[in-house]
PyMOL CGO cylinders between C-alpha atoms (Angstrom):
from pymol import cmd
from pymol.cgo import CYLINDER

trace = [
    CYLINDER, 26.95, -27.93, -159.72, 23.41, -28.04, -157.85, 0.3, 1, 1, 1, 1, 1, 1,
    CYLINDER, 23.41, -28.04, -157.85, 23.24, -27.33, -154.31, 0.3, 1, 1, 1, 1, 1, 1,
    CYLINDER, 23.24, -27.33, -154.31, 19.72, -28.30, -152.46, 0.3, 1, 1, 1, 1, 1, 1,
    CYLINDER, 19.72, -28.30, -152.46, 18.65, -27.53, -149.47, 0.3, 1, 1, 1, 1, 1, 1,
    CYLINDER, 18.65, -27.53, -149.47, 15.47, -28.98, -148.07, 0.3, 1, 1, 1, 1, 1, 1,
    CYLINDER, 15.47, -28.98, -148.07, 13.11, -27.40, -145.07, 0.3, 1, 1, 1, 1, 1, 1,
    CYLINDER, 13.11, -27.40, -145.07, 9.63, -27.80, -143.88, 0.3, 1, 1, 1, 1, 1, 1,
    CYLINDER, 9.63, -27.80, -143.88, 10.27, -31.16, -142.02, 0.3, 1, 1, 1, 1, 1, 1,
    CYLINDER, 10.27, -31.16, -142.02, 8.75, -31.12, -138.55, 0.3, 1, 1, 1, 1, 1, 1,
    CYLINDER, 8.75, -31.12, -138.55, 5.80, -32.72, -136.37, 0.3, 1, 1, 1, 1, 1, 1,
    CYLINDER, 5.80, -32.72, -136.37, 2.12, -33.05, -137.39, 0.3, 1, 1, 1, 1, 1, 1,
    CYLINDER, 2.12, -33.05, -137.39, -0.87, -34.90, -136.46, 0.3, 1, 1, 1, 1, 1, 1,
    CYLINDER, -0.87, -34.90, -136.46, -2.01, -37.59, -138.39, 0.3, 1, 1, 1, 1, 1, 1,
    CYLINDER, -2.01, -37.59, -138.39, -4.44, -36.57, -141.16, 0.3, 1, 1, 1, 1, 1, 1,
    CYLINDER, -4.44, -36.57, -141.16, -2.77, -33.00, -140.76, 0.3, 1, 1, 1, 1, 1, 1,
    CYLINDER, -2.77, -33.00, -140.76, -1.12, -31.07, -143.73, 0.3, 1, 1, 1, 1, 1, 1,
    CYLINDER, -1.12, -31.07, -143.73, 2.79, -30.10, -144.29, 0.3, 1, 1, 1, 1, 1, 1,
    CYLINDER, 2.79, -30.10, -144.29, 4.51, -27.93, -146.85, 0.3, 1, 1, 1, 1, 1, 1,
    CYLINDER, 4.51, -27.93, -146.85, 8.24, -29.05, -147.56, 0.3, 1, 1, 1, 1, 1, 1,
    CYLINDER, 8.24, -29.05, -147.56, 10.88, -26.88, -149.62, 0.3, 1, 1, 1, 1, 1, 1,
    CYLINDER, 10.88, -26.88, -149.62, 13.67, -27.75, -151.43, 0.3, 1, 1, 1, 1, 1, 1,
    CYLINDER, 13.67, -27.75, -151.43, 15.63, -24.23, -152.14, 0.3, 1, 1, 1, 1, 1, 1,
    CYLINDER, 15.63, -24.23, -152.14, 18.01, -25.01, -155.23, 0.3, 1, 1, 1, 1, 1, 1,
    CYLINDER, 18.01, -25.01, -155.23, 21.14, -23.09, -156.78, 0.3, 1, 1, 1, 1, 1, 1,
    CYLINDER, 21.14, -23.09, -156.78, 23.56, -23.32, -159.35, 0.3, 1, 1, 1, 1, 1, 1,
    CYLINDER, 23.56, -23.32, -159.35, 23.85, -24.80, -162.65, 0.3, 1, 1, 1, 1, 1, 1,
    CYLINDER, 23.85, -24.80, -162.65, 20.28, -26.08, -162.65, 0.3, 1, 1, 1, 1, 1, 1,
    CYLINDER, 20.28, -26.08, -162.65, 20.23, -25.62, -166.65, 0.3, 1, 1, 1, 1, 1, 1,
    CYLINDER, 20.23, -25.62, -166.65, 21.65, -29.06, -166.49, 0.3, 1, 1, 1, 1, 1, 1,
    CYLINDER, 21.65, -29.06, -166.49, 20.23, -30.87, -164.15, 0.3, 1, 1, 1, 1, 1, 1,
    CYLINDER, 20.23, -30.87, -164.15, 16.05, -29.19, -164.39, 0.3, 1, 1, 1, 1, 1, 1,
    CYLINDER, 16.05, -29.19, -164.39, 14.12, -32.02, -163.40, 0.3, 1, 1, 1, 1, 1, 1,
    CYLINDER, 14.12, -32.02, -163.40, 13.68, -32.08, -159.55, 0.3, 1, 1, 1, 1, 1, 1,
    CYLINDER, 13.68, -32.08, -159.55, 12.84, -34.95, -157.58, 0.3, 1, 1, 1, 1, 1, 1,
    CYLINDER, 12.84, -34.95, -157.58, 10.99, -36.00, -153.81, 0.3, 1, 1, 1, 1, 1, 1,
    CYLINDER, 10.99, -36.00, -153.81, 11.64, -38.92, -152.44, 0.3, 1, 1, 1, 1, 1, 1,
    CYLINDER, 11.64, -38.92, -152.44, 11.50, -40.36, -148.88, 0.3, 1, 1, 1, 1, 1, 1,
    CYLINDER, 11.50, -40.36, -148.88, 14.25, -42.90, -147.14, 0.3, 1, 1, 1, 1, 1, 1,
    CYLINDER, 14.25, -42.90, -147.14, 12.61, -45.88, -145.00, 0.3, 1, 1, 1, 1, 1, 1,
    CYLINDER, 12.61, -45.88, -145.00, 15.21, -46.97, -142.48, 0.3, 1, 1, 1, 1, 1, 1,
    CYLINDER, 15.21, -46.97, -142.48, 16.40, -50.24, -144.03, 0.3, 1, 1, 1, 1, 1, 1,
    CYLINDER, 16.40, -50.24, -144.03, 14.54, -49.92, -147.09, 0.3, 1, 1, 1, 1, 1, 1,
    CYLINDER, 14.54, -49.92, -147.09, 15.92, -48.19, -150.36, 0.3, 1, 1, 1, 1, 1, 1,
    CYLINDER, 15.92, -48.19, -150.36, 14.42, -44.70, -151.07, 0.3, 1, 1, 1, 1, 1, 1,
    CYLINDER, 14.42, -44.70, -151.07, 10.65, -44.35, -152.42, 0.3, 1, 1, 1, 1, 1, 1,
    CYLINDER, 10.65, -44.35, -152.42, 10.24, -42.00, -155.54, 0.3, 1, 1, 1, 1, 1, 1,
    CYLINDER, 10.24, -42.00, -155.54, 7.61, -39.86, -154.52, 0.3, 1, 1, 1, 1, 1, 1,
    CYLINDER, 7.61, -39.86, -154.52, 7.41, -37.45, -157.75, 0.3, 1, 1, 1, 1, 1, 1,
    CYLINDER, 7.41, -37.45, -157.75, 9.02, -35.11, -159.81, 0.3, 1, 1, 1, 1, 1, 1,
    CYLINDER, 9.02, -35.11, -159.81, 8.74, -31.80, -161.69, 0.3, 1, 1, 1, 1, 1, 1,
    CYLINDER, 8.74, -31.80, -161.69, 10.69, -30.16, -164.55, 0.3, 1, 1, 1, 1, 1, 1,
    CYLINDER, 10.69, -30.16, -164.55, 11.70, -27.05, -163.88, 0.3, 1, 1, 1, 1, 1, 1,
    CYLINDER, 11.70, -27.05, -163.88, 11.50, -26.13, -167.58, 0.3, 1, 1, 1, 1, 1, 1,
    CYLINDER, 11.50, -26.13, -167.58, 7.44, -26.49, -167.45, 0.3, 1, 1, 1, 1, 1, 1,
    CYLINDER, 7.44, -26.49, -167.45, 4.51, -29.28, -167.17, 0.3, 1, 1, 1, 1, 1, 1,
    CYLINDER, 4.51, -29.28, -167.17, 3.11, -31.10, -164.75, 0.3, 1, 1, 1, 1, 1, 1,
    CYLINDER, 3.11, -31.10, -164.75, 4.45, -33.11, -161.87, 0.3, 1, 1, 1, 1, 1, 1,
    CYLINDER, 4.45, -33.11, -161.87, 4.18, -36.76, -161.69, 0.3, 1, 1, 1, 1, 1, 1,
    CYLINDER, 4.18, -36.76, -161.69, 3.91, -38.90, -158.87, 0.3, 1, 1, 1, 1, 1, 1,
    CYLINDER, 3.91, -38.90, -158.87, 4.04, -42.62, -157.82, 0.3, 1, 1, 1, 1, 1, 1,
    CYLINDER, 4.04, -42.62, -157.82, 0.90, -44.34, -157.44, 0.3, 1, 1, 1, 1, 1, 1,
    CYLINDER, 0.90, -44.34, -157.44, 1.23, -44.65, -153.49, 0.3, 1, 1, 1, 1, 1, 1,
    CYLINDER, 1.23, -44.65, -153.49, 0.98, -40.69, -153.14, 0.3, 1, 1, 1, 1, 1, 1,
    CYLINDER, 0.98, -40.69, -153.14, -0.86, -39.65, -155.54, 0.3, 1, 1, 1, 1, 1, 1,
    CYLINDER, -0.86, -39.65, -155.54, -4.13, -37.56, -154.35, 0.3, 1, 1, 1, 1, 1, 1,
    CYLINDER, -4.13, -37.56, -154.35, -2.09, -36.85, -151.19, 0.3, 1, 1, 1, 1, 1, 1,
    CYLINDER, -2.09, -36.85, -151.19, 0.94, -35.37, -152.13, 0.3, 1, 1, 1, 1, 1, 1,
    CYLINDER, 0.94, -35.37, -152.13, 1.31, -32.31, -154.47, 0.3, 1, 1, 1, 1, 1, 1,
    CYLINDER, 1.31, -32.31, -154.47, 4.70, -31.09, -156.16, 0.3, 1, 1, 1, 1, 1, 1,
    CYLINDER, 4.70, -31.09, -156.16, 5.15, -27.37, -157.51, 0.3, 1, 1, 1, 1, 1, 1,
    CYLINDER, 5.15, -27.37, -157.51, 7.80, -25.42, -158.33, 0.3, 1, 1, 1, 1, 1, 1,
    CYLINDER, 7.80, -25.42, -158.33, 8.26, -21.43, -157.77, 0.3, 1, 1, 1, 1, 1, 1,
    CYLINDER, 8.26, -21.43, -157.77, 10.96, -20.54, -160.65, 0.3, 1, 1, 1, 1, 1, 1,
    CYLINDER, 10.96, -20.54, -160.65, 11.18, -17.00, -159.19, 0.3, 1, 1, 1, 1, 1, 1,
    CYLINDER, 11.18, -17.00, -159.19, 12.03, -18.16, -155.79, 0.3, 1, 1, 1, 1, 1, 1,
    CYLINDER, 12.03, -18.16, -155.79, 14.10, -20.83, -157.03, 0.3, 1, 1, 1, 1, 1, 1,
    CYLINDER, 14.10, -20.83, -157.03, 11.88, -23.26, -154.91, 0.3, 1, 1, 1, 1, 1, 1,
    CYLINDER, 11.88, -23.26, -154.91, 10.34, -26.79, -155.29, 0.3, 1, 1, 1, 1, 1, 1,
    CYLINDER, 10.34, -26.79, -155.29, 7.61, -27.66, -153.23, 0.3, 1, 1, 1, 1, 1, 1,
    CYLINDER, 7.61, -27.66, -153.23, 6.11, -30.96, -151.78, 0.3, 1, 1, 1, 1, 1, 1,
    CYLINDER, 6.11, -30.96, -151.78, 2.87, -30.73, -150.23, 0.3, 1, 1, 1, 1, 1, 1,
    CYLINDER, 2.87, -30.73, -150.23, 1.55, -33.27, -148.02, 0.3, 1, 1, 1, 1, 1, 1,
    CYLINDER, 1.55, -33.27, -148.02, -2.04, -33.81, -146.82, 0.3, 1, 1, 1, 1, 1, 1,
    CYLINDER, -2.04, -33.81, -146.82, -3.78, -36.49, -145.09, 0.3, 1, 1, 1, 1, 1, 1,
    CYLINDER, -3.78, -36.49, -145.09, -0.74, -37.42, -143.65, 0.3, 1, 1, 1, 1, 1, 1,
    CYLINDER, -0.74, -37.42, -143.65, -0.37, -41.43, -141.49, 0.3, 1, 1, 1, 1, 1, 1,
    CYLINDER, -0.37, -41.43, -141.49, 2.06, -42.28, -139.26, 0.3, 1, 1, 1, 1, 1, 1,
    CYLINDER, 2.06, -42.28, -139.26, 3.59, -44.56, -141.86, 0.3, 1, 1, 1, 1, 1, 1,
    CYLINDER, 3.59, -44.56, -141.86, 4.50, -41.22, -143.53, 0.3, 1, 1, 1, 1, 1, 1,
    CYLINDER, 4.50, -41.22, -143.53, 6.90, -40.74, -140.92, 0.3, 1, 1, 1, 1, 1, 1,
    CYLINDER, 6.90, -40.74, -140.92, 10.48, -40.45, -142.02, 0.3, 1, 1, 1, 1, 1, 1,
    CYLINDER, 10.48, -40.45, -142.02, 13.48, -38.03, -143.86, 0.3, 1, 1, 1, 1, 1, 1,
    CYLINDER, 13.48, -38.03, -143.86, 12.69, -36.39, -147.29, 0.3, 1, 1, 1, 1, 1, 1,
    CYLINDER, 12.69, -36.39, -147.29, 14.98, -35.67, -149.69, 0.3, 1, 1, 1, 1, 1, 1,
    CYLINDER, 14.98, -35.67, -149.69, 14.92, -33.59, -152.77, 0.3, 1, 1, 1, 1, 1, 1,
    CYLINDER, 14.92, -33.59, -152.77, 16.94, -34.28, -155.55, 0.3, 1, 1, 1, 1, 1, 1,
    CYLINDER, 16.94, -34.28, -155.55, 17.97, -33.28, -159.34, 0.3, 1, 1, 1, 1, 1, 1,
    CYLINDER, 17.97, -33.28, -159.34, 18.67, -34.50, -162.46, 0.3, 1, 1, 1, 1, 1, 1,
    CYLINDER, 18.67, -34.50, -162.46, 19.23, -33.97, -165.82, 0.3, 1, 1, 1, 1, 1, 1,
    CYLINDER, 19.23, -33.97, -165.82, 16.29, -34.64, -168.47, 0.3, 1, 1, 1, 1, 1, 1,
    CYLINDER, 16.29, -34.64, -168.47, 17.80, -37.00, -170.37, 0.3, 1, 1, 1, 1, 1, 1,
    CYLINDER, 17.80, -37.00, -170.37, 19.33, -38.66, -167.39, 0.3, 1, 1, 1, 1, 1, 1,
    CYLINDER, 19.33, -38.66, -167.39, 18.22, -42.06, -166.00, 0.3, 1, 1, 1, 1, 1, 1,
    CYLINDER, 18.22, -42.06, -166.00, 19.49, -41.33, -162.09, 0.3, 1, 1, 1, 1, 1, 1,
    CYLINDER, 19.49, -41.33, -162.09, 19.30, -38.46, -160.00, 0.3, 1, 1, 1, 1, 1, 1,
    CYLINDER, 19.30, -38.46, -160.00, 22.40, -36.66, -159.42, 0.3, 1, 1, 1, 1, 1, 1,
    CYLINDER, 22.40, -36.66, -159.42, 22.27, -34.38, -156.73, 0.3, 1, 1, 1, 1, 1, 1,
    CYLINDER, 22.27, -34.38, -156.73, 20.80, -34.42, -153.41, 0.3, 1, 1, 1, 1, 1, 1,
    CYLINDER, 20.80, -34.42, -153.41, 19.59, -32.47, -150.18, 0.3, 1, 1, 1, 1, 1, 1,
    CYLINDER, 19.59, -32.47, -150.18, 20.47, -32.98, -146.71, 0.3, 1, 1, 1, 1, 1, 1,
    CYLINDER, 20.47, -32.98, -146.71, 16.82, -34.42, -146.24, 0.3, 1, 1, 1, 1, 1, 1,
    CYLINDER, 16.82, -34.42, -146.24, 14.02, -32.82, -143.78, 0.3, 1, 1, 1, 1, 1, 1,
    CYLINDER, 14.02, -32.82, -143.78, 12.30, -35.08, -141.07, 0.3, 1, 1, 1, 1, 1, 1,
    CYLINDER, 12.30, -35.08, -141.07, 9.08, -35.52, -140.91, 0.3, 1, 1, 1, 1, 1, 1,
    CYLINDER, 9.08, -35.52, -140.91, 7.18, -36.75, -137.88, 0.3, 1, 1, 1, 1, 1, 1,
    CYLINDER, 7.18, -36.75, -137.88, 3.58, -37.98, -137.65, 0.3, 1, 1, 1, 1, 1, 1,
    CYLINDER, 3.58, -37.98, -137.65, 1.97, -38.08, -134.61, 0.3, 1, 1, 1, 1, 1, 1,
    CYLINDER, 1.97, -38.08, -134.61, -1.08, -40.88, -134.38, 0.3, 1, 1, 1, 1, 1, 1,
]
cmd.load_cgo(trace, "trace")
């Protein structure tokens, strides 16, 4: 099994910057690929991006990209989420997440880290 465990989360300014973390451990042979997204009380979660932990680049969905940034630190068993520019409608709980590669759905997920945005 995965275990995730999210940090970061916290208050900001708007058009401020904040790093998030997602610590993983476990059996993350099979389930590599790691995921950001956000939950929007009442709404279903937004896919922000994802990274494989095997190599490559992230990629992101169209409403973050520019803004956000994901990386990965395979020594530190860390995957990062990088937020600049950040707008009130930012404002909510992040959650990472894993998968496997050849897996349609994500499998695994963090607590989730709050983020609040300040106007």
């Amino acid at each position: 099994q995965v275990q995730l465990v999210e940090s970061g989360g916290g208050l900001v300014q708007a058009g401020g910057s904040l790093r998030l973390s997602c610590a993983y451990s476990g059996r993350t042979f099979s389930r590599d690929v790691m995921g950001w997204f956000r939950q929007i009380t009442g709404k279903e979660r937004e896919f922000l991006g994802a990274i494989s932990l095997r190599g490559g680049s992230a990629h992101y969905e169209d409403s973050v990209k520019g803004r956000f940034t994901i990386s990965r630190d395979n020594r530190k068993n860390t995957v990062y989420l990088q937020m600049t520019s950040l707008k009130p409608e930012d404002a909510t709980v992040y959650l990472c997440t894993a998968k496997a590669h050849h897996s349609r759905s994500y499998e695994v997920w963090g607590q989730g880290t709050r983020v609040t945005v300040s106007s």
